[in-house]
C-alpha positions as CSV (number, residue, x, y, z in Angstrom):
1,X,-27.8,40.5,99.7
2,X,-30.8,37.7,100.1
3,X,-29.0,35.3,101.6
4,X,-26.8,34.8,104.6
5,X,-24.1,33.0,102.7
6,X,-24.1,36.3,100.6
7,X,-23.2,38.0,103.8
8,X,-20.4,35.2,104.2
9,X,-22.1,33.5,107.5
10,X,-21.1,30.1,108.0
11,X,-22.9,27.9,106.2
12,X,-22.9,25.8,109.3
13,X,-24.4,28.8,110.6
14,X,-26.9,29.5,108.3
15,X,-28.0,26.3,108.2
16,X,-28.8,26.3,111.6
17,X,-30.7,29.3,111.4
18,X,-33.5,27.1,109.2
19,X,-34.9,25.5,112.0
20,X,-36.4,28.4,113.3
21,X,-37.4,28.9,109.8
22,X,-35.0,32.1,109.2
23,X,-33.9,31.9,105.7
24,X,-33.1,35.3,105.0
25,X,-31.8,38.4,107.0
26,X,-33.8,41.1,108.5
27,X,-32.5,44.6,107.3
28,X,-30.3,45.0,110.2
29,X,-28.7,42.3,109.9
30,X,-27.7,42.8,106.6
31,X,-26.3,45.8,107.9
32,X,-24.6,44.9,110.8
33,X,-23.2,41.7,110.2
34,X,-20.7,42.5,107.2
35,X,-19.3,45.4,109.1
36,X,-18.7,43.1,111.9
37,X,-17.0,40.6,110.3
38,X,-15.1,43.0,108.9
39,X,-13.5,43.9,112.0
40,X,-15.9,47.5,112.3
41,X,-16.6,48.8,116.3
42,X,-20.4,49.5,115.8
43,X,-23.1,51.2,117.8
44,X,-27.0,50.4,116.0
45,X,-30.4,51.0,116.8
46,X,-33.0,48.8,115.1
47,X,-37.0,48.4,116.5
48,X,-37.5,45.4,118.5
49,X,-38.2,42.0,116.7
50,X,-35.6,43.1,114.1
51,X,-33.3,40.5,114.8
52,X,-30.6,42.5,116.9
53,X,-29.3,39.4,119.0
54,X,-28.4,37.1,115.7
55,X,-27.0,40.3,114.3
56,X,-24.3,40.5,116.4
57,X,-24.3,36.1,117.8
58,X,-22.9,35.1,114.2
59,X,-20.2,37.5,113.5
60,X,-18.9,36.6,117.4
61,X,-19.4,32.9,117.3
62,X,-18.0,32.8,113.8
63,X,-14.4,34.5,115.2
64,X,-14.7,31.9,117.6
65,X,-14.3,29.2,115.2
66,X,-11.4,30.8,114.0
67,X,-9.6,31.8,117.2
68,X,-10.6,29.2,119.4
69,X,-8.6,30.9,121.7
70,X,-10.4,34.2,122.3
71,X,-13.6,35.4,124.3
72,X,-16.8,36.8,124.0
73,X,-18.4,38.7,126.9
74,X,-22.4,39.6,126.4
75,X,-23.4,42.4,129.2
76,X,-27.4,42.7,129.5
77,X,-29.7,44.4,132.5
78,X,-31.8,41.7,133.6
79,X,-31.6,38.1,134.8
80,X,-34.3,37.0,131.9
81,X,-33.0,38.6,129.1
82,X,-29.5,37.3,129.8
83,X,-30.9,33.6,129.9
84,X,-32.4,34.3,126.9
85,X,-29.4,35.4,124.8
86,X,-27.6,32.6,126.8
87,X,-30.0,30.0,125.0
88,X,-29.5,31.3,121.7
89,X,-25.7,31.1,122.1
90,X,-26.3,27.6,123.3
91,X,-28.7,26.6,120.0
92,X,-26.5,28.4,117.3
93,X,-23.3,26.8,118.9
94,X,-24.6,23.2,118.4
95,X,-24.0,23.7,115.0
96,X,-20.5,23.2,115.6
97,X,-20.1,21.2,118.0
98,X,-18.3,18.3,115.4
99,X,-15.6,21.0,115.6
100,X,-12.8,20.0,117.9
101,X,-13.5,22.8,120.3
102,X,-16.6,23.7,120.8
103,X,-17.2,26.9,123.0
104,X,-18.2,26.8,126.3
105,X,-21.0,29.4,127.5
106,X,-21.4,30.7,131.7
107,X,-24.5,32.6,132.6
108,X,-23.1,35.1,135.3
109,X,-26.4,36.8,137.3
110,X,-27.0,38.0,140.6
111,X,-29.7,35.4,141.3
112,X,-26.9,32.6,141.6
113,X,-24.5,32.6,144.7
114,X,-21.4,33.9,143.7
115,X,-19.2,30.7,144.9
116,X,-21.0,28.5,142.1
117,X,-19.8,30.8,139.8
118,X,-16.4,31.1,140.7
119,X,-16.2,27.2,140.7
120,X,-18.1,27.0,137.2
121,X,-15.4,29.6,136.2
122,X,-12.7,27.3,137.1
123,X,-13.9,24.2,135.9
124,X,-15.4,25.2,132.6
125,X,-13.1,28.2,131.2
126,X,-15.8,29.7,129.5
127,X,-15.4,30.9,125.9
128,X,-19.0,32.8,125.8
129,X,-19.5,34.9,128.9
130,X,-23.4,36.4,129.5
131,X,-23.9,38.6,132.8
132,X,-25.1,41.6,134.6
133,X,-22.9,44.3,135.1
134,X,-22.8,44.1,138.4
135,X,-21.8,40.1,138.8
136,X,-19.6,40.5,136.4
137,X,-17.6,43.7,137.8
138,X,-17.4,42.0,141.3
139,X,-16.1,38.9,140.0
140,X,-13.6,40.8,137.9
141,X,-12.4,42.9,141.1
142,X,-11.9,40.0,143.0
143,X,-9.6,38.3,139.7
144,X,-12.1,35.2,138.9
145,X,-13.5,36.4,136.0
146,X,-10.4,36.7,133.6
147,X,-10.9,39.3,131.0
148,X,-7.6,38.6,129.1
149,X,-7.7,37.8,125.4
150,X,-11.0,39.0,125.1
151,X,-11.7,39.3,121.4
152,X,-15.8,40.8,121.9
153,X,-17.6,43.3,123.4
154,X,-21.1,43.3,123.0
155,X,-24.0,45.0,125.3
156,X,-27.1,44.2,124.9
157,X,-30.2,46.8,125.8
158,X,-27.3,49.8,125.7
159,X,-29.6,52.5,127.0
160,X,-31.1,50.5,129.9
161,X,-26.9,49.9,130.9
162,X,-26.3,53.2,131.5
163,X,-29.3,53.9,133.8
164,X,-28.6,55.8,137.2
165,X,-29.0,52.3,138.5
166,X,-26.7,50.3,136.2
167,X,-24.0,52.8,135.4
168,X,-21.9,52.6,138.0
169,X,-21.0,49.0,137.6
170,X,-21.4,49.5,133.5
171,X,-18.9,52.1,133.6
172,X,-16.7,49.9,136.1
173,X,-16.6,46.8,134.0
174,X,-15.8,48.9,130.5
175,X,-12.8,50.6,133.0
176,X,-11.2,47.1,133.7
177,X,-11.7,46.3,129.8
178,X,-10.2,49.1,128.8
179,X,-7.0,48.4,130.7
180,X,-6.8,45.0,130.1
181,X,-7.1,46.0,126.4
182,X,-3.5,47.4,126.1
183,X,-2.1,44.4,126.8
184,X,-4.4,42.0,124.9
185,X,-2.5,40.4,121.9
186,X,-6.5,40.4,120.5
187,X,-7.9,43.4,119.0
188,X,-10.9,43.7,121.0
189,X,-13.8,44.8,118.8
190,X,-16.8,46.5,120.7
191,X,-20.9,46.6,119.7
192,X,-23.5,48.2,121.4
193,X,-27.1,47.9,120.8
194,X,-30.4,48.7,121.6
195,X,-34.2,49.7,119.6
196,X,-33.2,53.1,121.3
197,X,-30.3,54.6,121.9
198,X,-29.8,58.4,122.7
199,X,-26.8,60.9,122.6
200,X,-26.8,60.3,126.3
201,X,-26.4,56.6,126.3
202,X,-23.1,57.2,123.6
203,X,-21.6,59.6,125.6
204,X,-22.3,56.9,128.8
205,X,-20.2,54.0,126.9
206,X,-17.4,56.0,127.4
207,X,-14.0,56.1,125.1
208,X,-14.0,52.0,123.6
209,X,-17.0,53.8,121.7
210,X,-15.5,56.7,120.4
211,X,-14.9,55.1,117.2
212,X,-17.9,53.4,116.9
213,X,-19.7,53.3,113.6
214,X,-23.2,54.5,114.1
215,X,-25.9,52.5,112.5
216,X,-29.4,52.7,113.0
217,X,-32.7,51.7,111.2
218,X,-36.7,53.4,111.1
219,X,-37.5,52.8,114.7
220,X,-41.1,52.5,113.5
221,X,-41.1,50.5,110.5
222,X,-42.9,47.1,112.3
223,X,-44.2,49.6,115.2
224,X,-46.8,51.0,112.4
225,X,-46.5,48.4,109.9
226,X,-47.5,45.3,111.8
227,X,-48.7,46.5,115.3
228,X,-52.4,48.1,115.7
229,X,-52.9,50.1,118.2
230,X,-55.7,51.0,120.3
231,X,-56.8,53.5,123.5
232,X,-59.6,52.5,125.7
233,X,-60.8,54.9,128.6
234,X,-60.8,53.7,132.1
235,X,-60.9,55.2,135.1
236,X,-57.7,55.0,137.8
237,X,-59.8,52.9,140.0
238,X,-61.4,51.0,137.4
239,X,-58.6,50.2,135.8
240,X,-58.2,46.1,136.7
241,X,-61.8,45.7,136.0
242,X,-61.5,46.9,132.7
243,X,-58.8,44.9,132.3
244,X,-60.7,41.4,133.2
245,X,-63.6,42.8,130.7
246,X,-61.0,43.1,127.8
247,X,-59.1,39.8,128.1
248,X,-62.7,38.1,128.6
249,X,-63.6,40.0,125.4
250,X,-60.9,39.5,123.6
251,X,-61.0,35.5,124.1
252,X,-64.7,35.7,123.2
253,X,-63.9,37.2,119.8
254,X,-61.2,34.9,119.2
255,X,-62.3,31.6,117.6
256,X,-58.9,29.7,116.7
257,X,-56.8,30.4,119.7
258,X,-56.9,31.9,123.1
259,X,-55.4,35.6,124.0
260,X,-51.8,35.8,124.9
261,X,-51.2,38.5,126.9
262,X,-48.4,40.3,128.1
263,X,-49.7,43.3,130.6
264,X,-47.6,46.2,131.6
265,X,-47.8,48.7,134.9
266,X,-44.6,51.3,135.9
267,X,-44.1,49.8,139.3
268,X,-43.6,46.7,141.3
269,X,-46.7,47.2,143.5
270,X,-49.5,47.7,141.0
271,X,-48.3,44.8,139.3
272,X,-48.1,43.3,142.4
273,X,-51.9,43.7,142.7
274,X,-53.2,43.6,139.3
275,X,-52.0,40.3,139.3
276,X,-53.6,39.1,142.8
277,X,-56.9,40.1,141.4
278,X,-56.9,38.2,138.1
279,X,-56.0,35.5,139.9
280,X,-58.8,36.0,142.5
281,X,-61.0,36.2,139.6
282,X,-60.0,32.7,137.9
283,X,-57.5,34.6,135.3
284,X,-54.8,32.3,134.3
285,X,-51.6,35.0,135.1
286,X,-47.7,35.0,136.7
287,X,-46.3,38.0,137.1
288,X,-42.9,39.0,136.1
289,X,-41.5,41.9,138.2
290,X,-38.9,43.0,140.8
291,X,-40.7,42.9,144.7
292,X,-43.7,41.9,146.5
293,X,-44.6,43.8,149.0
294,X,-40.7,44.6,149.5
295,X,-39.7,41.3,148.9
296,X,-38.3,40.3,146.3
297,X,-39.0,37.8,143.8
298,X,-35.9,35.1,143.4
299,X,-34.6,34.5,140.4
300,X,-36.3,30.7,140.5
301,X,-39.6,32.4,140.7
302,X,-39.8,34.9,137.6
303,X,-37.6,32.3,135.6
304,X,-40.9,29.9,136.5
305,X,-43.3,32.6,135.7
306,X,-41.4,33.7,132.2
307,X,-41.7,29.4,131.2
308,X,-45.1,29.0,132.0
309,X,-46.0,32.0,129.7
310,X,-44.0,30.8,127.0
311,X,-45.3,27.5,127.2
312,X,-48.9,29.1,127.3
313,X,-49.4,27.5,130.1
314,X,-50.7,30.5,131.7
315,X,-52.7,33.0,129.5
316,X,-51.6,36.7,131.1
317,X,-48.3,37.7,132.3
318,X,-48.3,40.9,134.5
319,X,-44.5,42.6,134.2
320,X,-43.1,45.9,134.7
321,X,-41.0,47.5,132.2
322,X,-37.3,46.5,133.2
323,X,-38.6,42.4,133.9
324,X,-39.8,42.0,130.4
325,X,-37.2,44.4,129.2
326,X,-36.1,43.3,125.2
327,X,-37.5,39.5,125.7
328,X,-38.6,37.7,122.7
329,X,-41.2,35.6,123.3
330,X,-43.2,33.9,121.1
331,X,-47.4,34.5,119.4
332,X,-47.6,37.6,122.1
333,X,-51.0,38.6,120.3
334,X,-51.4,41.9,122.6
335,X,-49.5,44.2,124.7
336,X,-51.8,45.7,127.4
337,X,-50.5,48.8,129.1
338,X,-51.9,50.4,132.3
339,X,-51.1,53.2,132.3
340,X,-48.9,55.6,129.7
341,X,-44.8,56.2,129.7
342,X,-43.6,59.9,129.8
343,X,-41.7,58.9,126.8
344,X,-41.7,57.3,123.2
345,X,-38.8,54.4,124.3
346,X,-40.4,53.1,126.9
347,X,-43.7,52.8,124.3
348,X,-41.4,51.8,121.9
349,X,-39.9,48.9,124.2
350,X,-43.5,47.6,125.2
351,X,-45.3,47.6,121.9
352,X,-41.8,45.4,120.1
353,X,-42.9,42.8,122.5
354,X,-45.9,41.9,119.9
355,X,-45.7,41.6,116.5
356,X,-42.7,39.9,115.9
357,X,-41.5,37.5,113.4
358,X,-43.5,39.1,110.4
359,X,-46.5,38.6,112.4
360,X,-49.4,41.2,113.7
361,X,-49.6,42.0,117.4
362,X,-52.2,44.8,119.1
363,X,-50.7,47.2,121.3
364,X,-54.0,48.4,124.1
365,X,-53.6,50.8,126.4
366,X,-55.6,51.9,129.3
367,X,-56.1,54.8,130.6
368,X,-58.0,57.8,132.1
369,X,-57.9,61.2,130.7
370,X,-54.6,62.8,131.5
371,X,-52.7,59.5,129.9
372,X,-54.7,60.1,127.2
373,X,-53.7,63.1,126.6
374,X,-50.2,61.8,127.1
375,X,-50.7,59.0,124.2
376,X,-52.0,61.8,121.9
377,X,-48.5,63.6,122.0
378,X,-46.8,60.3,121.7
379,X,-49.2,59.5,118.7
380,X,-48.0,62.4,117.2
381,X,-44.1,61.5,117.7
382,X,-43.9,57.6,116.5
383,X,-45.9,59.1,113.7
384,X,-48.5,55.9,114.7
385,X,-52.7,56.1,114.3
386,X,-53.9,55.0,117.6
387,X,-57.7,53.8,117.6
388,X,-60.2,54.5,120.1
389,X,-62.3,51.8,121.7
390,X,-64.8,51.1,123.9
391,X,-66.3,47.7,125.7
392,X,-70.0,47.1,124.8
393,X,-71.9,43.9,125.0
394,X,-68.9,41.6,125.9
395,X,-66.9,42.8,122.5
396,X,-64.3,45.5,121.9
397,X,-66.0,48.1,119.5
398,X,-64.7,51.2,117.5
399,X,-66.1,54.3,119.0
């Protein structure tokens, strides 16, 4: 199947789609979506940039067409990523807004005081619900958020749900579902998905996923395919210097267009202070992560830092792993990591940012001798060729 009309997607639909200039399905999608439609509970695993979100946004939205009635309720970790899948609700729902009854969409985050909610709740009797787990639990407990006649159940970024942090109020939420669920004249059809998901994270869903199908794609198909990879040496201390030197090397070696960077460190204060110093040095950055010196950033604030990124208004954005968590955003030409995961998803999640959309992306990373020795094993597991670099004379050069 070449087409999504072969996959019997709206045409509506479908022709929407051509304005981002998708005219055909990724792999996964032609996977996914037919099951979906055809009423199938489905658990799938696909490398990031393989189109996971319309995958699962155009079976939904086309049930809603049908049942006008029902709901859809989208659970993701972070306050970006569900504004994200929110605005690509919104964009594939305008092509059917001639229809009668066109859906209504609520964003449901921390970041926003919980009364606005409640009143937008009220008001707007949302047919497309998007939220963090833990918004969403407390405003079911407290009977605002009405979970009846729910016809779908889809969570987004699976594995980073059922975290020690998140599973709680994951495991909460998917409780009250499953309760409600008995009673719902609806059949209530559930999808998880993520570009990793373990045995762990399966077993963590809990019983509406027993009967999942399982479907899952080569994790490193575009991580190999379309992403270059490359290890540069750097000492701990050194580190942010050698960073500045790369970006300013990088920019000189590219003619057309300027670098667009997205940076990665493991915790909120070294981000925290790789960003101060490329802005002390004239570096045009925003950082995208959880606290600053124990405060933490407002929801405003990294939503203003994600846009001016996207825009390319700024050049570098400095994030830790959970901020950028599963974003898309668009003509990332490297992913620049500071130091090196002690596993292959976390590498997996970072490098997807680049390299999307059929298009090439470079995955750096930098790092002293012990993370070196840590990329060589994961090397070895994503079955990837990483190539060593150096900085000489104002150009990166193979060593």
């Amino acid at each position: 199947m070449n087409t999504f009309e072969e996959l019997k997607v709206h045409s509506n639909l479908s022709e929407k789609l051509k304005e981002r200039q998708i005219q055909k399905p990724t792999e996964i999608q032609k996977l996914v979506i037919p099951q979906l439609l055809e009423g199938q509970n489905i658990l799938f695993r696909s490398a990031t940039g393989t189109g996971k979100t319309f995958a699962y946004l155009l079976p939904a939205l086309q049930l809603l067409k049908k049942e006008p009635n029902s709901k859809v309720l989208i659970l993701s970790p972070t306050l970006e990523l569900c504004s994200q899948i929110k605005g690509e609700v919104d964009f594939l729902l305008t092509a059917l807004k001639n229809d009668t009854q066109t859906p209504h969409t609520l964003l449901l985050v921390g970041s926003v005081k919980i009364d606005k909610q409640i009143e937008a709740l009220r008001k707007t009797k949302p047919s497309v619900i998007i939220g963090s787990p833990s918004r969403l639990l407390a405003l079911a407990r407290m009977g605002k958020l009405k979970l009846n006649n729910l016809r779908f159940l889809i969570l987004d970024e699976a594995d980073r749900l059922t975290v020690q942090e998140s599973l709680e109020d994951t495991t909460g939420l998917l409780s009250i579902i499953k309760k409600l669920s008995k009673n719902n004249p609806l059949p209530l059809q559930v999808i998880a998905c993520s570009a990793t998901v373990n045995k762990k994270t399966r077993s963590q869903l809990g019983s509406l996923f027993n009967d999942a199908q399982i479907i899952e794609s080569d994790d490193n198909e575009i991580l190999r395919n379309q992403i270059e990879h490359w290890a540069i040496f750097s000492e701990k201390r050194k580190k942010a210097q050698t960073l500045r030197s790369l970006l300013a090397a990088l920019n000189g070696q590219r003619k057309k267009s300027k670098v667009k960077a997205l940076v990665f460190t493991s915790r909120n204060d070294e981000a925290s202070l790789v960003l101060e110093r490329l802005l002390h040095h004239k570096v045009s950055a925003a950082g995208l992560f959880g606290k600053v010196n124990k405060k933490p950033l407002t929801g405003t604030d990294r939503k203003a830092a994600l846009d001016l990124f996207r825009k390319g208004s700024v050049q570098v954005l400095v994030s830790t792993d959970l901020a950028a968590r599963g974003l898309d955003i668009p003509d990332v030409t490297h992913i620049i990591a500071l130091d090196v995961p002690a596993d292959t998803e976390f590498y997996i999640h970072r490098a997807g940012r680049t390299g999307r959309a059929s298009k090439r992306g470079t995955m750096v990373t930098i790092g002293d001798e012990t993370q070196m020795r840590l990329l060589a094993l994961l090397e070895k597991k994503l079955k990837i060729c990483v190539y060593p670099k150096e900085l000489y004379g104002g150009n990166v050069v193979s060593i």
